[in-house]
C-alpha positions, 0 to 999 in steps of 0.5 A: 094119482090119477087125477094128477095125470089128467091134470098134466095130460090137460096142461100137454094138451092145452100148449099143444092146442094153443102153443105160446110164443109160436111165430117166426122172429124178425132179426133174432139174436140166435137161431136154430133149426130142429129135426127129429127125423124119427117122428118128423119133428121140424122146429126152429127156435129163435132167440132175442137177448138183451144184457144177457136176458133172453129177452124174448124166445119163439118157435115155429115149425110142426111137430107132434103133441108133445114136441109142440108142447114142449116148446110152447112150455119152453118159451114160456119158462125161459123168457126173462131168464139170465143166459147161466139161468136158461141154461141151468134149466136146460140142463135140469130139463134134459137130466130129469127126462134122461137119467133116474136120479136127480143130480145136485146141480138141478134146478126147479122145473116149475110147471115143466115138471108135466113134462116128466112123464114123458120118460116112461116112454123114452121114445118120446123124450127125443120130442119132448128135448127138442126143441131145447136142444135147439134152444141150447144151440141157437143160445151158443150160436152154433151152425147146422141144424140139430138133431135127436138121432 
């Protein structure tokens, strides 16, 4: 178990240290600004769908360790996905950091599952479901900006 541990402390860490798709986007299709005003979490996530596919997804802003990484593992798992795809993930994502059972409607969270442990330190998920919060509204296209509080 311990080893586990160290392997998803390694894997937050490596995102954290070299976030993936983090780089503001040019003419995205959707877009959104992130904030979590306890920890000071400020991220933005932009969108390119094409025959709805997110095409491509990226990030910037700052953020602590976990939100960084977060979004890094978010991008990564959400390219080349159906919108319906993307936001079944989301929500799976959301639920398993949320609520204690699994609900039937989950689907695999692949390599995201790291991103578990963070639940035992529920002050710590308003980081970890930031950024996808933010995904989910630039997905829906919605105004202002999203907030954990």
């Amino acid at each position: 178990m311990q080893n586990l541990r160290e392997l998803y402390q390694q894997v937050i860490l490596d995102h954290n240290k070299n976030p993936r798709n983090f780089r503001k986007m040019e003419d995205p299709d959707g877009f959104a600004h992130g904030n979590n005003p306890l920890c000071g979490d400020q991220i933005d996530v932009y969108i390119k769908i094409k025959d709805g596919i997110v095409e491509d997804i990226s990030f910037d802003g700052a953020g602590c360790a976990i939100c960084t990484s977060s979004a890094s593992m978010m991008t990564t798992a959400l390219k080349g996905k159906t919108e319906e795809e993307a936001d079944a993930l989301f929500n799976s994502f959301h639920h398993a950091l949320t609520e204690d059972a699994a609900h039937p409607e989950d689907v695999p969270l692949g390599k995201l599952e790291v991103l578990k442990g963070v639940k035992d330190y529920p002050i710590r998920v308003k980081c970890a479901t930031l950024a996808w919060h933010t995904f989910d509204a630039a997905l829906k296209k919605l105004n202002g900006e999203v907030s954990t509080e």
